[in-house]
C-alpha positions in Angstrom: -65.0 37.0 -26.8 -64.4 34.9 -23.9 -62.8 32.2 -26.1 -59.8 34.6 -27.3 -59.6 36.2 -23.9 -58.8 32.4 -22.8 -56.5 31.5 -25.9 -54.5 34.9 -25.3 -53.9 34.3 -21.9 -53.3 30.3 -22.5 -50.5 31.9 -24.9 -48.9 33.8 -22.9 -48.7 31.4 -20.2 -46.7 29.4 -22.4 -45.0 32.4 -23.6 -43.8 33.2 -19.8 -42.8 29.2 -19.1 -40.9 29.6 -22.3 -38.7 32.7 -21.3 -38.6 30.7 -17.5 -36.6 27.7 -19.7 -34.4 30.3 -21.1 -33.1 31.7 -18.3 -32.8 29.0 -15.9 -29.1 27.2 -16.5 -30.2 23.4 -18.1 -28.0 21.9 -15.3 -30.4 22.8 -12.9 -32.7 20.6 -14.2 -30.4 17.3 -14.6 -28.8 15.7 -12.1 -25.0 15.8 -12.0 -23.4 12.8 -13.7 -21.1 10.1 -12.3 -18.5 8.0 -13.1 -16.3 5.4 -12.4 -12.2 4.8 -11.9 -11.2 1.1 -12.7 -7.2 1.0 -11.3 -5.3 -1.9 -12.9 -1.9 -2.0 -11.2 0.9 -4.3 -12.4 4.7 -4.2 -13.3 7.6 -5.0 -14.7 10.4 -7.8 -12.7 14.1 -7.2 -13.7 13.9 -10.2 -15.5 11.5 -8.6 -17.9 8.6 -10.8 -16.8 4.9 -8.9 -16.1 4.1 -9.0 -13.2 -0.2 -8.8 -11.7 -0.1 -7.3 -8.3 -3.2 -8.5 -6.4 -3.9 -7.4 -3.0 -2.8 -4.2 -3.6 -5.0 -1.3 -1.5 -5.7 2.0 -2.8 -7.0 4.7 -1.0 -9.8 7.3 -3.0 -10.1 11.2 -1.7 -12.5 13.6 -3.3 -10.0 16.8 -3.2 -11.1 19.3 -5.5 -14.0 20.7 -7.8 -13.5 22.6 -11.3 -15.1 26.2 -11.0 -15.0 28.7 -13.9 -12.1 26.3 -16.0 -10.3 26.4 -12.1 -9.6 23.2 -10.0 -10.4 24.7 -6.7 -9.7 22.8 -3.7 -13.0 21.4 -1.5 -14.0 20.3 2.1 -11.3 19.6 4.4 -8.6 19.7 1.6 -9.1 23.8 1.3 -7.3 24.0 4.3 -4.2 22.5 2.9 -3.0 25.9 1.1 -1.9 23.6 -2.3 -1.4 25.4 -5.3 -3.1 24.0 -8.1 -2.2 26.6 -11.1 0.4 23.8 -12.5 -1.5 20.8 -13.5 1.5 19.6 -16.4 2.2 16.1 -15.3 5.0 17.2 -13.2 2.7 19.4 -11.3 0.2 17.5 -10.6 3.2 14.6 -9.0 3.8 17.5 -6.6 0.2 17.8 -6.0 -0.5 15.0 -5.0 2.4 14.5 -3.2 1.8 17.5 -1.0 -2.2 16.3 -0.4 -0.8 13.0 0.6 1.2 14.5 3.2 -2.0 16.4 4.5 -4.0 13.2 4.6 -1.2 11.8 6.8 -1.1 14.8 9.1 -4.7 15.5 9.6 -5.6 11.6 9.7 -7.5 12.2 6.6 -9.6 8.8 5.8 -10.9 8.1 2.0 -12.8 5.2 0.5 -10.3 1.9 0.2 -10.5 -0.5 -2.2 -8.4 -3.9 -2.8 -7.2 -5.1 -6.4 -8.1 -8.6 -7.0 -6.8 -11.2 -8.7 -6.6 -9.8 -11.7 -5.1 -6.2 -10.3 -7.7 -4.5 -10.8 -10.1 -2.5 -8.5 -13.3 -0.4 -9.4 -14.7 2.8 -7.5 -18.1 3.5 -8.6 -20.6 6.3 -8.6 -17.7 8.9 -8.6 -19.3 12.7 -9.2 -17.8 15.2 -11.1 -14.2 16.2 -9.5 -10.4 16.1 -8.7 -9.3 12.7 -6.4 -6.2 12.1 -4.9 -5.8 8.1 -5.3 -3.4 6.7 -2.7 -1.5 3.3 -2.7 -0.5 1.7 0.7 2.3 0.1 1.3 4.3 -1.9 -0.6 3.0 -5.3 -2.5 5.9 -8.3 -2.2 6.6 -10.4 -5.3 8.6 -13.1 -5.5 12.4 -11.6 -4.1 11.1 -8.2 -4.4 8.0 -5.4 -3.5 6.4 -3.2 -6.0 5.6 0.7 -4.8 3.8 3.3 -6.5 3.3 7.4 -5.6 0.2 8.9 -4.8 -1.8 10.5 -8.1 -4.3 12.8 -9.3 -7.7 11.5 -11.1 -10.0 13.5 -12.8 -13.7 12.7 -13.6 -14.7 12.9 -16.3 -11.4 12.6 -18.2 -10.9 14.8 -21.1 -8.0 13.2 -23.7 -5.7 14.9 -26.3 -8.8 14.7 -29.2 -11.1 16.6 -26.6 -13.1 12.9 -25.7 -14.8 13.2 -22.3 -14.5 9.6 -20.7 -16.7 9.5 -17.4 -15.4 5.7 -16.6 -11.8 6.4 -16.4 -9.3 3.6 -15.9 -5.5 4.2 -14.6 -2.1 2.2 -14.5 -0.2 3.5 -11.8 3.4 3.5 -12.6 5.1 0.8 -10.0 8.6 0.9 -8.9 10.3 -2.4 -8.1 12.6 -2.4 -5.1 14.5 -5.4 -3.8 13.3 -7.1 -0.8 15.9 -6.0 1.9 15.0 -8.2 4.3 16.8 -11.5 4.0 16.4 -14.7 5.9 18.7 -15.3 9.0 20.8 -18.5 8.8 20.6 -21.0 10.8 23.1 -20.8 13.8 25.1 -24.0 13.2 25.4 -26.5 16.5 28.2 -26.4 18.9 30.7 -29.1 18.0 30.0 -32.0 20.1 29.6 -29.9 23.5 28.5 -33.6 25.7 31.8 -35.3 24.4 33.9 -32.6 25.7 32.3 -33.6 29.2 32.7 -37.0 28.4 36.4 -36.4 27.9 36.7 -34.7 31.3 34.8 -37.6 32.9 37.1 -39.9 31.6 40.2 -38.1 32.4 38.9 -38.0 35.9 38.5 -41.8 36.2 41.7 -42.8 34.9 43.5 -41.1 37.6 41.3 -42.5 40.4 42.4 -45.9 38.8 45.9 -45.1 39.0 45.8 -43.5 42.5 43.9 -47.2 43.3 46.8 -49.1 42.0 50.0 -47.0 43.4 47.4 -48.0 47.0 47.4 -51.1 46.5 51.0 -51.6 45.7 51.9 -50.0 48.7 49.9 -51.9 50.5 51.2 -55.1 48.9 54.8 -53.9 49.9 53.8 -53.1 53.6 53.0 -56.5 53.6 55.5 -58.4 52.4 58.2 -56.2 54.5 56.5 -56.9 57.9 56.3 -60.5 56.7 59.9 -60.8 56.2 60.4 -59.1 59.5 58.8 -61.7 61.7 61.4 -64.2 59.8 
């Protein structure tokens, strides 16, 4: 009797752990996934020739979650008031346009990162959300600079076939824009500024010489008429 009081009550102990499963959600028992964003930035020269733009620096927000198929905005970024309803590829341009501008006013800092030789820069251990990914500055090559526009990433990345892609990689579309600022020419030397003094030194001495001379004829004279006076 005691042995099927124990093997009922062992079964319905596994019965209750069973319905337990059931009900709780299975995310709550794994830990959220992360990814990864590998940026390889390069472009285009007018003369057709690809161009690897190292020492580029791009800065990484965390801006947004997805709740019930929504992108809502999180943490400091909610106070921006950005509408994210349009996320066509024009819409999300404007998005992250407008979080940029946020960044800027609230002095907003993210995670920054440097492309290498190679242009290319990795962000790891990125959870589950909407990043605004901002480029600073411009990168000089040869006569000209490259520029690019702040974007949107999302992790994981879902493509046209419905694949889900947790390590996402992106090539910012770079603008090239010739390099304003050009080199001042030399001044070229005044023209031989010591021989114009020169001149006037000469010029100078050549009348004391003269002046000397009329003297000294005069002199002569004096003395020759008061000689020929005495006679």
């Amino acid at each position: 009797m005691k042995k099927k009081v124990r093997k009922i009550g062992a079964f319905l102990i596994a019965c209750m752990f069973a319905l337990t499963c059931l009900v709780i959600p299975q995310d709550a028992f794994a830990s959220e996934r992360t990814g990864s964003l590998t940026i390889y930035y390069h472009g285009i020269t007018p003369q057709g020739n690809q161009a690897v733009l190292s020492g580029a620096e791009f800065s990484l927000y965390e801006a947004g979650k997805k709740i019930e198929n929504e992108w809502k905005l999180q943490g400091a970024f909610e106070a921006s008031g950005v509408d994210l309803t349009d996320m066509s590829s024009s819409g999300q341009r404007k998005a992250a346009e407008k979080l940029y501008n946020f960044t800027v006013k609230e002095n907003l800092v993210g995670e920054s990162r440097t492309t290498g030789s190679n242009g290319r820069v990795l962000f790891r251990n990125l959870t589950e959300g909407m990043y605004l990914c901002v480029p600073r500055g411009e990168v000089s090559h040869d006569n000209g600079l490259f520029r690019s526009a702040p974007f949107l990433v999302f992790i994981p990345e879902v493509d046209e076939n419905g694949n889900v892609r947790y390590d996402v990689t992106v090539e910012p579309k770079s603008e090239w824009v010739e390099n304003e600022t050009k080199p001042q020419e030399p001044v070229p030397p005044q023209e031989e500024p010591e021989n114009k003094k020169e001149n006037g030194a000469k010029t100078g001495d050549e009348t004391n010489i003269w002046l000397y001379t009329l003297l000294l004829f005069g002199c002569a004279g004096i003395v020759i008429f008061a000689g020929k006076k005495e006679h």
